[in-house]
C-alpha beads as a LAMMPS data file, in Angstrom:
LAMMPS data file: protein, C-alpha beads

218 atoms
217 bonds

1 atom types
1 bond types

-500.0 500.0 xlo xhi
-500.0 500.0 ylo yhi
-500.0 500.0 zlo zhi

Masses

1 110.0

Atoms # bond

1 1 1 175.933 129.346 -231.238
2 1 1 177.153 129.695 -227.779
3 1 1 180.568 128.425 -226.225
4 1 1 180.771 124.805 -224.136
5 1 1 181.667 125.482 -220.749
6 1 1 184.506 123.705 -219.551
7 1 1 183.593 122.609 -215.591
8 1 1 185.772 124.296 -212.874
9 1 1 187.190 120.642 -211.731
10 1 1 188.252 120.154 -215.231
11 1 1 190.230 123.360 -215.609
12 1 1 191.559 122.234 -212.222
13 1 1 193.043 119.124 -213.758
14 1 1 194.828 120.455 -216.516
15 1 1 197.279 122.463 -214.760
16 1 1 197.916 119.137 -212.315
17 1 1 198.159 116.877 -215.007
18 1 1 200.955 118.678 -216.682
19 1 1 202.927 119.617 -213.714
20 1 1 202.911 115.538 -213.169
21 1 1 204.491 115.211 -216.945
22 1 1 206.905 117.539 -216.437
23 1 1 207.949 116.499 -213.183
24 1 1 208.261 112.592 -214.064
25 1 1 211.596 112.667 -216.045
26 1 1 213.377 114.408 -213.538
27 1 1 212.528 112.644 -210.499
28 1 1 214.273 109.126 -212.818
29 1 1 217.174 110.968 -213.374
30 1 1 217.035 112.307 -209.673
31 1 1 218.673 109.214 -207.761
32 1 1 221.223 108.301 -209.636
33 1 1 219.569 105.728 -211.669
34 1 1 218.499 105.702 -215.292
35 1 1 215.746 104.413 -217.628
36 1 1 217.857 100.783 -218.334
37 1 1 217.696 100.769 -214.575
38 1 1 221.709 100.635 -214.223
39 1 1 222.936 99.212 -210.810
40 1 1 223.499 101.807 -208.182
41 1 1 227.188 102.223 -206.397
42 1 1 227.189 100.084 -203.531
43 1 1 227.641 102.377 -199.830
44 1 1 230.988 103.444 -199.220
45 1 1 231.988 103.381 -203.590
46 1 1 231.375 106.100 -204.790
47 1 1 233.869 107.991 -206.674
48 1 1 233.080 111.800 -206.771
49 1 1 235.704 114.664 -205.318
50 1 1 234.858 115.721 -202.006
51 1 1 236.423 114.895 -198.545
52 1 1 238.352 116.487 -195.597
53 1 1 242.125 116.279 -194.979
54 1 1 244.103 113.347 -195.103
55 1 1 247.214 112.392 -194.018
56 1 1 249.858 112.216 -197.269
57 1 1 250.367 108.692 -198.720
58 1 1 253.747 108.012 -200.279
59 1 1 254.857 109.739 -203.599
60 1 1 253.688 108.581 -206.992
61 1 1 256.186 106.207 -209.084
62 1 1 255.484 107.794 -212.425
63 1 1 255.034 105.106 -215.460
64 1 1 256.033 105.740 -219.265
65 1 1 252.188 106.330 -220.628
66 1 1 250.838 108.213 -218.228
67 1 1 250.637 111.763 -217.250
68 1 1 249.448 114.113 -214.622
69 1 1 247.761 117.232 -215.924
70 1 1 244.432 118.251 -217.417
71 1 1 244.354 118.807 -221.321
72 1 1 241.827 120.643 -222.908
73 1 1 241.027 117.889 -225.280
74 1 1 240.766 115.288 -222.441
75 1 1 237.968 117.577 -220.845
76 1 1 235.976 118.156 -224.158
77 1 1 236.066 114.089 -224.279
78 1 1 233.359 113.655 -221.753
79 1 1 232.217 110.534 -220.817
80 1 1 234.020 108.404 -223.929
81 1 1 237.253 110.047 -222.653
82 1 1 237.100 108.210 -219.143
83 1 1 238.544 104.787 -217.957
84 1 1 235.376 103.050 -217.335
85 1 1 235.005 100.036 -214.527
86 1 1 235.192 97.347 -217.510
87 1 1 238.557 98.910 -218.890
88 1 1 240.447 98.468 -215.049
89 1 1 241.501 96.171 -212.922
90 1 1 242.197 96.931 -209.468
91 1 1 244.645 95.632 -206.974
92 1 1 246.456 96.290 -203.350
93 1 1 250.167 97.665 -203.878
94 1 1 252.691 96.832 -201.580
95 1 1 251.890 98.803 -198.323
96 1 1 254.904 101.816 -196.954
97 1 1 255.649 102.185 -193.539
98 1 1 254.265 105.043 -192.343
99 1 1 255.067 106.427 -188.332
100 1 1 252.087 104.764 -186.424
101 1 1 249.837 104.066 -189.865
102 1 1 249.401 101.746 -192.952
103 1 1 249.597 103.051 -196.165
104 1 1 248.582 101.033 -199.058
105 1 1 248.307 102.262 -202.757
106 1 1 245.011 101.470 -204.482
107 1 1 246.015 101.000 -207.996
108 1 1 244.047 100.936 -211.149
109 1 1 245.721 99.545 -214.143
110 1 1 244.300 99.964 -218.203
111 1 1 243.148 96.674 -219.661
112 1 1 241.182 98.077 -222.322
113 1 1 242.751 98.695 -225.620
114 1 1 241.935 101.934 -226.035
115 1 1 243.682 104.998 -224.093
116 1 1 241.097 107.007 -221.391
117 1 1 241.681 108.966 -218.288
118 1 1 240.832 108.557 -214.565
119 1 1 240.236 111.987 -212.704
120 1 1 239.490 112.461 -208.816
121 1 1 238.733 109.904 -205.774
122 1 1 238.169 106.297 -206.161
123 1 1 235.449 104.477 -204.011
124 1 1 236.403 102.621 -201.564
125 1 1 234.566 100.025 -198.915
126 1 1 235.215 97.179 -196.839
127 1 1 233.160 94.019 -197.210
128 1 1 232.946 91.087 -195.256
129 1 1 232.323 87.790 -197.124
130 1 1 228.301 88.249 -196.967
131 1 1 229.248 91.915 -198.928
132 1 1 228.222 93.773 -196.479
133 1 1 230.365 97.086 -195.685
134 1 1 232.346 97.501 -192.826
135 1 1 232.871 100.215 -191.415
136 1 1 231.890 104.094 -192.190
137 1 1 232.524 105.627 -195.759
138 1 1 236.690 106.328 -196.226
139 1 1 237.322 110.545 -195.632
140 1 1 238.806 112.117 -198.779
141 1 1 241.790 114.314 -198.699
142 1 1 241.734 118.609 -199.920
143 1 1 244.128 118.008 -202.564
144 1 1 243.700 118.956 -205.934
145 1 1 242.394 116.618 -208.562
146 1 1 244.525 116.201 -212.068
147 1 1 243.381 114.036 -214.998
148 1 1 245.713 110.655 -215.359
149 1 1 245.948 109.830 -219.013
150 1 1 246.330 105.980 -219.421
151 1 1 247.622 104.207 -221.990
152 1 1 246.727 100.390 -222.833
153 1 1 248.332 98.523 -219.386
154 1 1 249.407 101.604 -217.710
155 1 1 248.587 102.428 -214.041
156 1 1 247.268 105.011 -211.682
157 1 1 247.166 104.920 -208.326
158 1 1 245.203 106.519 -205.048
159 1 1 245.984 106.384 -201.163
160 1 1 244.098 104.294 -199.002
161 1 1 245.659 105.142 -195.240
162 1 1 244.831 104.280 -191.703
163 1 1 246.263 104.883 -187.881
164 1 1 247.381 101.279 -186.758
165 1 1 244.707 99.483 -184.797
166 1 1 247.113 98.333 -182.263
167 1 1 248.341 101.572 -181.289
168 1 1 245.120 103.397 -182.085
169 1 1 242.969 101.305 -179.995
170 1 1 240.053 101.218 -182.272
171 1 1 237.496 98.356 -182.659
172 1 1 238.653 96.148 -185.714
173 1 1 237.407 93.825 -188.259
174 1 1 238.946 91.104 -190.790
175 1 1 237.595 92.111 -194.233
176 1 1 236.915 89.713 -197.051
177 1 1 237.775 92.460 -199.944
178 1 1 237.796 96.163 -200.558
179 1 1 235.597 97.500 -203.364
180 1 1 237.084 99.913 -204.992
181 1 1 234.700 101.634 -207.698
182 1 1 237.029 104.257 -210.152
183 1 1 236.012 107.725 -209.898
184 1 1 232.475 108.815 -211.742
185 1 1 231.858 104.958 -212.335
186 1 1 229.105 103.301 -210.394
187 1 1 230.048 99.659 -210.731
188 1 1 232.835 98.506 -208.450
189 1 1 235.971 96.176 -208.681
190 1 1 236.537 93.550 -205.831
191 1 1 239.903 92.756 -204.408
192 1 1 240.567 90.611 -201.709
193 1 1 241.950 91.669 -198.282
194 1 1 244.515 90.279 -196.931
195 1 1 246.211 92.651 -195.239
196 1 1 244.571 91.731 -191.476
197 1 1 241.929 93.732 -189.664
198 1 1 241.071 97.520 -190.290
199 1 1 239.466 99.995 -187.852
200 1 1 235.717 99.964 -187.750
201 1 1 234.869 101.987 -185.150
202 1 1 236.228 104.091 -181.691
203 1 1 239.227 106.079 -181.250
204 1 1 240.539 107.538 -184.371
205 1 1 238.893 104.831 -186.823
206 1 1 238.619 107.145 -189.899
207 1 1 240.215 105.518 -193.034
208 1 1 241.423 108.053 -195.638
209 1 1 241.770 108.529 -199.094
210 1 1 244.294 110.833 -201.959
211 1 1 242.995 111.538 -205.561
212 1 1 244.550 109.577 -208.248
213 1 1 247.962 110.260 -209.529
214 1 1 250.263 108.630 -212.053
215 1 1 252.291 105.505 -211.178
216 1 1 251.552 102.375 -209.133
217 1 1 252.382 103.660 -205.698
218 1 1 255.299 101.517 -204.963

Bonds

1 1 1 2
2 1 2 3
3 1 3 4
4 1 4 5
5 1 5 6
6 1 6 7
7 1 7 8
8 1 8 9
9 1 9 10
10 1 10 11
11 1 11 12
12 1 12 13
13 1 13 14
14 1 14 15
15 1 15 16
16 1 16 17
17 1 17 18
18 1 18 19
19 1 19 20
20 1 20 21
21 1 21 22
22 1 22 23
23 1 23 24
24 1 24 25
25 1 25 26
26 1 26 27
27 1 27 28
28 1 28 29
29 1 29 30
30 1 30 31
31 1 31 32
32 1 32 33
33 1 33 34
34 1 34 35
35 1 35 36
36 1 36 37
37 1 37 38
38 1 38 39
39 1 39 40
40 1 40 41
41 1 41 42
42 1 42 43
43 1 43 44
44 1 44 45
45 1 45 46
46 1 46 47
47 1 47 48
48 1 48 49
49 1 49 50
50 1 50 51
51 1 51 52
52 1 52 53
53 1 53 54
54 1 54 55
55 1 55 56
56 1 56 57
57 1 57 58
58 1 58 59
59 1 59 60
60 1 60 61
61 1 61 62
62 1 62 63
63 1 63 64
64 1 64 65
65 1 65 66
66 1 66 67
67 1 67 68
68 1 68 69
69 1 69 70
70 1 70 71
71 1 71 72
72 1 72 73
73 1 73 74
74 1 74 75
75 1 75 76
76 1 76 77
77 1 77 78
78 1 78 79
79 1 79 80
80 1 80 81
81 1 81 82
82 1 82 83
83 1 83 84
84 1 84 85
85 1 85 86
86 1 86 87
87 1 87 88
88 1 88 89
89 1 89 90
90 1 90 91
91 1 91 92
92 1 92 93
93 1 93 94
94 1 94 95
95 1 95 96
96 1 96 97
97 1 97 98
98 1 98 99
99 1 99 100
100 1 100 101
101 1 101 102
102 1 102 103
103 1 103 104
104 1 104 105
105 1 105 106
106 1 106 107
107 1 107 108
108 1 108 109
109 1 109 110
110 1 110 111
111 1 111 112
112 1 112 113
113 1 113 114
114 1 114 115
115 1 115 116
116 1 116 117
117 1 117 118
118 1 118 119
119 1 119 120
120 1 120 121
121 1 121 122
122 1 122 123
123 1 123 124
124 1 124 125
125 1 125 126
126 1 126 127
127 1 127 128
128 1 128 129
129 1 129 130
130 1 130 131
131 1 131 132
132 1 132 133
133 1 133 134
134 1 134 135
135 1 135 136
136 1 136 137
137 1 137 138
138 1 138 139
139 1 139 140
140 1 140 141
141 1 141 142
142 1 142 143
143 1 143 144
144 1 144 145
145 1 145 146
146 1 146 147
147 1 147 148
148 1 148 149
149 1 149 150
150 1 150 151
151 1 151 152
152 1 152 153
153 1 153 154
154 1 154 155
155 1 155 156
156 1 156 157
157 1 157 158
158 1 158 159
159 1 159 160
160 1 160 161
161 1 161 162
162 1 162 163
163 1 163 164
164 1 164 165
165 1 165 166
166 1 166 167
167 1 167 168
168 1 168 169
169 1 169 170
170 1 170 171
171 1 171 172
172 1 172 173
173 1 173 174
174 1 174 175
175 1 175 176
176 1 176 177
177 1 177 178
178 1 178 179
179 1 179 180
180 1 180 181
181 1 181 182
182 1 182 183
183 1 183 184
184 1 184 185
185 1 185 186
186 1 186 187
187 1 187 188
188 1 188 189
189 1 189 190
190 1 190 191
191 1 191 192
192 1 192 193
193 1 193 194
194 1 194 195
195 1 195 196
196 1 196 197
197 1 197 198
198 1 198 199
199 1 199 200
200 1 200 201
201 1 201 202
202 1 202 203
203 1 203 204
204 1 204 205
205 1 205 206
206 1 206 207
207 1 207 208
208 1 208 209
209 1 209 210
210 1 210 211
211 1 211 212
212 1 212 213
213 1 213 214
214 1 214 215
215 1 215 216
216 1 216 217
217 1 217 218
């Protein structure tokens, strides 16, 4: 009894067909979403560790609770070792003086009950009061990351630094709030502005950012 012959458009197919299979997974995973179709990190929030130099913001005011190096154990934790957006709130600190600049700490406090870590840059965008950002994305500073172990209602805080407008000469705007998303989360934390207009655009408009350290900042 003689074999079927299998057309030439068929054997074709096959190949196509599972290079489509294989391929569909990864393009999900790709863009940052995910297959419960999470909710992406707005422009200007995202909270991964790269940047150019930044001008130095203040020195940390170290809390009892929290602590500035990397433990072994922390990284093993993965994911259920880090400070997720639910488990902080985020506020404004009280600005420094700074020759020429404003300096205000970004500071992430523990709500949760339940002791994680925060690691790297925050996010960090402007907003108007229709949401949308202003301004480019904040520049992130060279320095070293260190994990920031938090205990329930301790603090961490980042830089957020700018030249003055006034002096600067840059084109401003009044934000509504700054969205600050905590690093490797997606979903941001609103806080209002109210510390007056921030450069947008011109002559040395670049806002900066420092990595999380221990402390509130003030």
């Amino acid at each position: 009894m003689g074999r079927a012959r299998v057309s030439p458009a068929l054997h074709r197919a096959i190949p196509l067909l599972t290079a489509v299979a294989l391929l569909s997974p990864l393009t999900a995973c790709a863009d940052g979403g995910d297959s419960a179709g999470a909710v992406r990190t707005p422009a200007g929030t995202s909270g991964r560790t790269t940047g150019a130099a930044t001008p130095t913001v203040g020195s940390p005011t170290t809390e009892p609770g929290t602590t500035g190096t990397t433990s072994p154990a922390t990284r093993s934790g993965g994911s259920d070792a880090r400070c997720h957006t639910s488990e902080l709130r985020a506020a404004i600190g009280r600005p420094s003086p700074g020759a020429g600049q404003r300096n205000f700490p970004i500071v992430l406090t523990n709500t949760g009950d339940r002791t994680c870590s925060v690691r790297g840059y925050p996010g960090a965008a402007f907003v108007d009061a229709s949401g949308e950002q202003l301004g480019p994305d904040p520049k992130r500073s060279p320095d070293t990351p260190t994990t920031v172990t938090l205990t329930p209602g301790r603090s961490a805080w980042a830089g957020l630094t700018y030249a003055s407008p006034e002096i600067s000469g840059a084109r401003t705007a009044r934000p509504a709030a700054l969205l600050v998303t905590p690093p490797d989360e997606r979903d941001p934390l609103k806080v209002a502005w109210t510390a007056g207009e921030v450069p947008v655009a011109g002559n040395e408009s670049s806002v900066f950012l420092t990595v999380v350290q221990p402390g509130t900042g003030g």
